[in-house]
C-alpha positions in Angstrom: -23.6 4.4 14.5 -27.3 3.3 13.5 -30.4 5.0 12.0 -33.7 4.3 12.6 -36.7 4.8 10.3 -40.4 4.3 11.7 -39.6 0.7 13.1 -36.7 -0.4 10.8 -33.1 0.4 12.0 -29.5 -0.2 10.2 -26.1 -1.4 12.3 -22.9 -2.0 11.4 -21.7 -5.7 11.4 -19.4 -6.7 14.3 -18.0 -10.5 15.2 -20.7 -10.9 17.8 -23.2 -11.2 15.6 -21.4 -13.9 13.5 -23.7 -16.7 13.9 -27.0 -14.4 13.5 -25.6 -13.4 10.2 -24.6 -16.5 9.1 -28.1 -18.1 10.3 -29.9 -15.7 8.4 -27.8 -16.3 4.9 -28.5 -19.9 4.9 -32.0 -19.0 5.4 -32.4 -16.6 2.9 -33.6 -16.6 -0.2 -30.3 -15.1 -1.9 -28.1 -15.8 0.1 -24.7 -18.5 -0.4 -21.9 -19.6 1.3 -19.7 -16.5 -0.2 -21.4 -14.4 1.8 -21.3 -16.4 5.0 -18.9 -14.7 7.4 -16.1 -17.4 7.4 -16.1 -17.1 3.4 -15.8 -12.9 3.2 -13.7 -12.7 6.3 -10.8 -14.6 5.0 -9.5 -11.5 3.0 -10.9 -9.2 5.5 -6.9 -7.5 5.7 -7.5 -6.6 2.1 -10.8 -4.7 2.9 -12.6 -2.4 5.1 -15.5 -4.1 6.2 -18.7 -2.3 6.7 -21.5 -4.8 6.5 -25.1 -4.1 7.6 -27.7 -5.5 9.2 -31.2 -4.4 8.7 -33.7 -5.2 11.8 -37.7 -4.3 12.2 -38.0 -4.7 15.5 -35.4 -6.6 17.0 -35.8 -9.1 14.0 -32.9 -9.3 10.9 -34.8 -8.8 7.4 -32.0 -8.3 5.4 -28.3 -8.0 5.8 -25.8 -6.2 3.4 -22.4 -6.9 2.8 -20.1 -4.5 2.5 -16.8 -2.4 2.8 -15.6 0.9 2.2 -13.1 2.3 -0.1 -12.1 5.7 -0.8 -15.5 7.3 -1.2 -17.5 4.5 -2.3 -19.6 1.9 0.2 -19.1 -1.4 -2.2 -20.8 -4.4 -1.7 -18.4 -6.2 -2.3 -15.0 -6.1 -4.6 -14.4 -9.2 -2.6 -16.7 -11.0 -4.0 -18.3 -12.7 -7.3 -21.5 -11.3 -6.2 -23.2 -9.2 -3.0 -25.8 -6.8 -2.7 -29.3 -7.1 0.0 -29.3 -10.5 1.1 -33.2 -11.0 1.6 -35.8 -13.1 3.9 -38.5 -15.0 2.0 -40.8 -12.6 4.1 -38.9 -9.3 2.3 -41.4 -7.5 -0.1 -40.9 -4.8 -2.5 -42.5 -2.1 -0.6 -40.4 -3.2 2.2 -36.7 -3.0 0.2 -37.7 0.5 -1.2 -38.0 1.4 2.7 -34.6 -0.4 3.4 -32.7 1.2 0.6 -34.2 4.7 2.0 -33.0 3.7 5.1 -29.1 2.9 3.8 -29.0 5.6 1.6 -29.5 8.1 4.9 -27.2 5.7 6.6 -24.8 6.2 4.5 -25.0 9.8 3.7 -24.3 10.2 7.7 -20.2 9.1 6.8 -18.1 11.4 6.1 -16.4 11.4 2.6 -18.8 9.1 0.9 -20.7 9.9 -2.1 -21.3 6.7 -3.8 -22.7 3.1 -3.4 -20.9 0.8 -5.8 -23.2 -2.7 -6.0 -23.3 -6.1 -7.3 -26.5 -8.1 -6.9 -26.7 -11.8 -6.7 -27.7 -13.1 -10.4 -31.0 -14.6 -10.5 -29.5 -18.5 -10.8 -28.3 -18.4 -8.0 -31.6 -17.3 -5.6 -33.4 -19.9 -3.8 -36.6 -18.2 -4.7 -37.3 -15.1 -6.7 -35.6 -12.0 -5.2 -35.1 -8.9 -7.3 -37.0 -6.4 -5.1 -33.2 -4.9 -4.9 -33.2 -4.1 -8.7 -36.3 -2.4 -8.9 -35.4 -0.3 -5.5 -31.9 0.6 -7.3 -34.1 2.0 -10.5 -36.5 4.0 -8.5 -33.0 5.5 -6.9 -31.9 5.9 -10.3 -28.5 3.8 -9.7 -26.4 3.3 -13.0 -25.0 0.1 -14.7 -21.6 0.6 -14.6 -20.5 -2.6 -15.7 -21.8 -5.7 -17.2 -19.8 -8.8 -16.9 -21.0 -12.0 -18.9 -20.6 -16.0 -18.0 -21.4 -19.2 -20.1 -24.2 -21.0 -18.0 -25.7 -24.5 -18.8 -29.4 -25.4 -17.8 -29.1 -28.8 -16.8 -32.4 -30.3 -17.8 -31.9 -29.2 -21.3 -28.5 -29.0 -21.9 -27.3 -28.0 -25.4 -24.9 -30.8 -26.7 -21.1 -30.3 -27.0 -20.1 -28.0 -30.8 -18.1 -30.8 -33.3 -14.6 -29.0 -32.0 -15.6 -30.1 -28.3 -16.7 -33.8 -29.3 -13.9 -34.2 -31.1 -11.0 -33.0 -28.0 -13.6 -35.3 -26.2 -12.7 -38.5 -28.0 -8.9 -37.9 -27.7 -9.5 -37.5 -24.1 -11.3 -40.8 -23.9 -8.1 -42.7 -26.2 -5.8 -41.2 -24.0 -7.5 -42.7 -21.3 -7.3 -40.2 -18.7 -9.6 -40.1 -15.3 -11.3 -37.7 -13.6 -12.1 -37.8 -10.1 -13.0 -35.1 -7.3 -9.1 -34.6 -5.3 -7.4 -33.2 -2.4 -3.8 -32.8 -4.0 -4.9 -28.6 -4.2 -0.9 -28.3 -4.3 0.5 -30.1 -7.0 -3.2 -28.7 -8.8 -2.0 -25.2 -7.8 1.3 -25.2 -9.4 -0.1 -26.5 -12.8 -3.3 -23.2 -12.4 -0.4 -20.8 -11.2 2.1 -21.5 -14.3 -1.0 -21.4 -16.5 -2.1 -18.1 -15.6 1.6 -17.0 -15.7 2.2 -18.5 -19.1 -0.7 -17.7 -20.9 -2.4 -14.6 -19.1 0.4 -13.0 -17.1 -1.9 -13.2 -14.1 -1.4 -15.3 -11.1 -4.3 -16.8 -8.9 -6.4 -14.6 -6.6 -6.6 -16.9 -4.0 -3.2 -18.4 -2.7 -3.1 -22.2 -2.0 -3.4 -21.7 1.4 -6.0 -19.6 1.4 -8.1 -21.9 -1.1 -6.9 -24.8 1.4 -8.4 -23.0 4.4 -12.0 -22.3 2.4 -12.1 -26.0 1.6 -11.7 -27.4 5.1 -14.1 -24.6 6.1 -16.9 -25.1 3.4 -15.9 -29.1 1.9 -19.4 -29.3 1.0 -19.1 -26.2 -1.6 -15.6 -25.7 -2.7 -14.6 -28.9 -4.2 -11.2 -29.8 -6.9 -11.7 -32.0 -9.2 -8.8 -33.3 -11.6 -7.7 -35.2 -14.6 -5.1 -37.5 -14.5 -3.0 -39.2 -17.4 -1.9 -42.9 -16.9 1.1 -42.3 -14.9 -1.4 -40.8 -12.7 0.0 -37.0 -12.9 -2.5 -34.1 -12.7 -2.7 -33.0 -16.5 -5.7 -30.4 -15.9 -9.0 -29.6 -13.4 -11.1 -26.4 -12.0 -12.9 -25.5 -8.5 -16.3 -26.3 -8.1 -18.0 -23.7 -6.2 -21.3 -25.3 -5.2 -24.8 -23.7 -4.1 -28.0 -25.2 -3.8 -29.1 -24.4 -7.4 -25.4 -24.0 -9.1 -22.2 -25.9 -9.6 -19.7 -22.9 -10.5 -16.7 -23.2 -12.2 -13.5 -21.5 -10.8 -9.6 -21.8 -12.0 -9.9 -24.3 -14.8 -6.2 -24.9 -16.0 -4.5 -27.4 -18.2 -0.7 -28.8 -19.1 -0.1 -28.4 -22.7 -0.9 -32.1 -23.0 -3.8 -31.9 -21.6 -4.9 -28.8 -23.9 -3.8 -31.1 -26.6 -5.9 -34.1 -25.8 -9.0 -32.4 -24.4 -8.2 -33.0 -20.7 -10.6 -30.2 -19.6 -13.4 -31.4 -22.4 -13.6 -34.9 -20.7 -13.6 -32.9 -17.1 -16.8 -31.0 -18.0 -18.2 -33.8 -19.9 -18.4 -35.8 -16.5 -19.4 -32.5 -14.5 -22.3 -31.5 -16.8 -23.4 -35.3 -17.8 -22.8 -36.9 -14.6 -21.7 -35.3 -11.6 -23.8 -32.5 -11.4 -26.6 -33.5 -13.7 -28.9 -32.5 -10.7 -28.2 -28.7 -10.2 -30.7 -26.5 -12.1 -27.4 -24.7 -13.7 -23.4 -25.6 -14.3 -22.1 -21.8 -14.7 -18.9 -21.9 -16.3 -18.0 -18.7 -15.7 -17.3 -15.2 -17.3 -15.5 -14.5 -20.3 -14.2 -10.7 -20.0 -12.1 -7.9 -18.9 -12.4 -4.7 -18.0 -15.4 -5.0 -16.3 -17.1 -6.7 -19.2 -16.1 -3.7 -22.1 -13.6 -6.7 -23.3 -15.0 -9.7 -24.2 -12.3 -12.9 -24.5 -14.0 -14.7 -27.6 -11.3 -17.6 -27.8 -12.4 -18.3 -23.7 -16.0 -17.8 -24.7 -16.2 -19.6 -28.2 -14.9 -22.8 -25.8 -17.3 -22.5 -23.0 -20.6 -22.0 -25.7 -19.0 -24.9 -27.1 -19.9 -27.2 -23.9 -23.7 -25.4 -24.2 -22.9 -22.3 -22.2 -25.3 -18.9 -22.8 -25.0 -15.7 -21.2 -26.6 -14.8 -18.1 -24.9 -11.5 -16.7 -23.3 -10.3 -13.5 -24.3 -6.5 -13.1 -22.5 -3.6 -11.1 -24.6 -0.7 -10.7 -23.5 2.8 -8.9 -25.6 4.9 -6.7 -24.9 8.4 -6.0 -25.9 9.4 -2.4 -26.0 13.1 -3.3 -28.5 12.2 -6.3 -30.9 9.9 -5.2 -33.0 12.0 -2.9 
């Protein structure tokens, strides 16, 4: 099913149009490798996919990704982040006609009555591109939840708090090394009795599955590791890397590596060396709940390596009340 307005129109995603959707993220001026089709399809048995793709013409100006659940359009539960993904050619006036145009899209399905969205933060746009915030206020969408992460600006990095220095120099006596690794095995056994341990979670990703999004994207999702003298993994984290940010993901530690400020010396040579280049080092967020919980022992530690907030926003839309 598609609509048409004047001379924008509104499909449904399907596998044929992989490469013209994938073309037009890396092109985009939101748009990372998350929402590239290889990166959202590999949990696409968990989710039913409803992306869009928004044409004037026959030409793509924005795509939308997406998937339905119960009553709500989402875009995307899957994901960090979502919402339009936009052309350096898309203006305001034009993503006020586009939302008009999904909103009677998406009124058309039976049983839906809500969009549930997640815009791209700011950091993380290749060139300004909040036209989608303004349209979801003129449509009077709600913030629904609010989640916050520890970002560093990398050319003027706050230094490390005297608790952080300090773990830094027993890392440095203990004489531990840090180096980017392929062992995501032996890594995910330490990250999946951590999260056991101390959270009662276990990892979203399986190690296959974080395996399989390396070898498809080795230029973004990178493991990097700290190793004790005997040369056994003691802690690390995945870098999720986009043009402008080097994002933190599972950051995990052996008690003696908590001990001896395994993870401090990691981020010291992240921040300070590795990725002293990227605009921002986002260390992630610090909540539950959809942000109503804030974790201020996980929090206290990332402001400690310079981290302030920036925020990751969910907004809802009802269909039946923005007319």
């Amino acid at each position: 099913m598609s609509i048409t307005t004047d001379s924008l129109k509104i499909a449904p995603y399907t596998s044929t149009l992989k490469h013209e959707w994938n073309e037009f993220v890396r092109h985009s001026k939101n748009g990372t490798f998350l929402l590239e089709r290889d990166y959202m399809d590999y949990h696409h048995n968990r989710f039913n996919d409803y992306s869009l793709l928004i044409y004037k013409g026959k030409r793509i100006i924005a795509l939308l990704p997406g998937h339905i659940q119960g009553d709500s359009f989402c875009s995307h539960n899957g994901l960090t982040y979502g919402g339009l993904i936009m052309s350096n050619q898309t203006t305001t006036a034009l993503t006020l006609d586009i939302f008009e145009l999904l909103l009677n899209h998406l009124r058309e399905i039976d049983g839906l009555t809500k969009i549930i969205y997640r815009p791209t933060p700011s950091i993380y746009h290749r060139y300004p591109a909040e036209e989608d915030l303004y349209a979801l206020w003129r449509c009077n969408a709600q913030l629904i939840g609010r989640k916050v992460s520890s970002v560093i600006e990398q050319k003027q990095a706050l230094p490390f708090n005297t608790l952080r220095k300090r773990k830094l120099r027993n890392a440095f006596n203990a004489a531990y090394r840090v180096s980017q690794d392929n062992d995501f095995a032996s890594y995910w056994t330490i990250l999946s009795d951590n999260l056991s341990d101390r959270h009662h979670a276990t990892p979203v990703h399986s190690l296959e599955e974080m395996v399989r999004l390396s070898q498809l994207f080795p230029d973004n999702i990178r493991l990097f590791t700290v190793r004790d003298l005997s040369k056994q993994i003691i802690a690390g984290c995945i870098i999720y890397e986009t043009d402008r940010v080097a994002h933190t993901q599972y950051i995990a530690s052996t008690a003696e590596g908590r001990e001896n400020g395994a993870v401090d010396l990691l981020f010291n040579y992240l921040i300070h060396t590795h990725y002293l280049s990227k605009d921002f080092f986002d260390l992630g967020t610090s909540v539950e709940d959809g942000g109503w919980i804030l974790n201020e022992g996980l929090i206290f530690q990332k402001e400690g390596f310079g981290g302030r907030a920036i925020v990751y926003d969910t907004y809802e839309l009802l269909l039946n009340q923005s007319k």
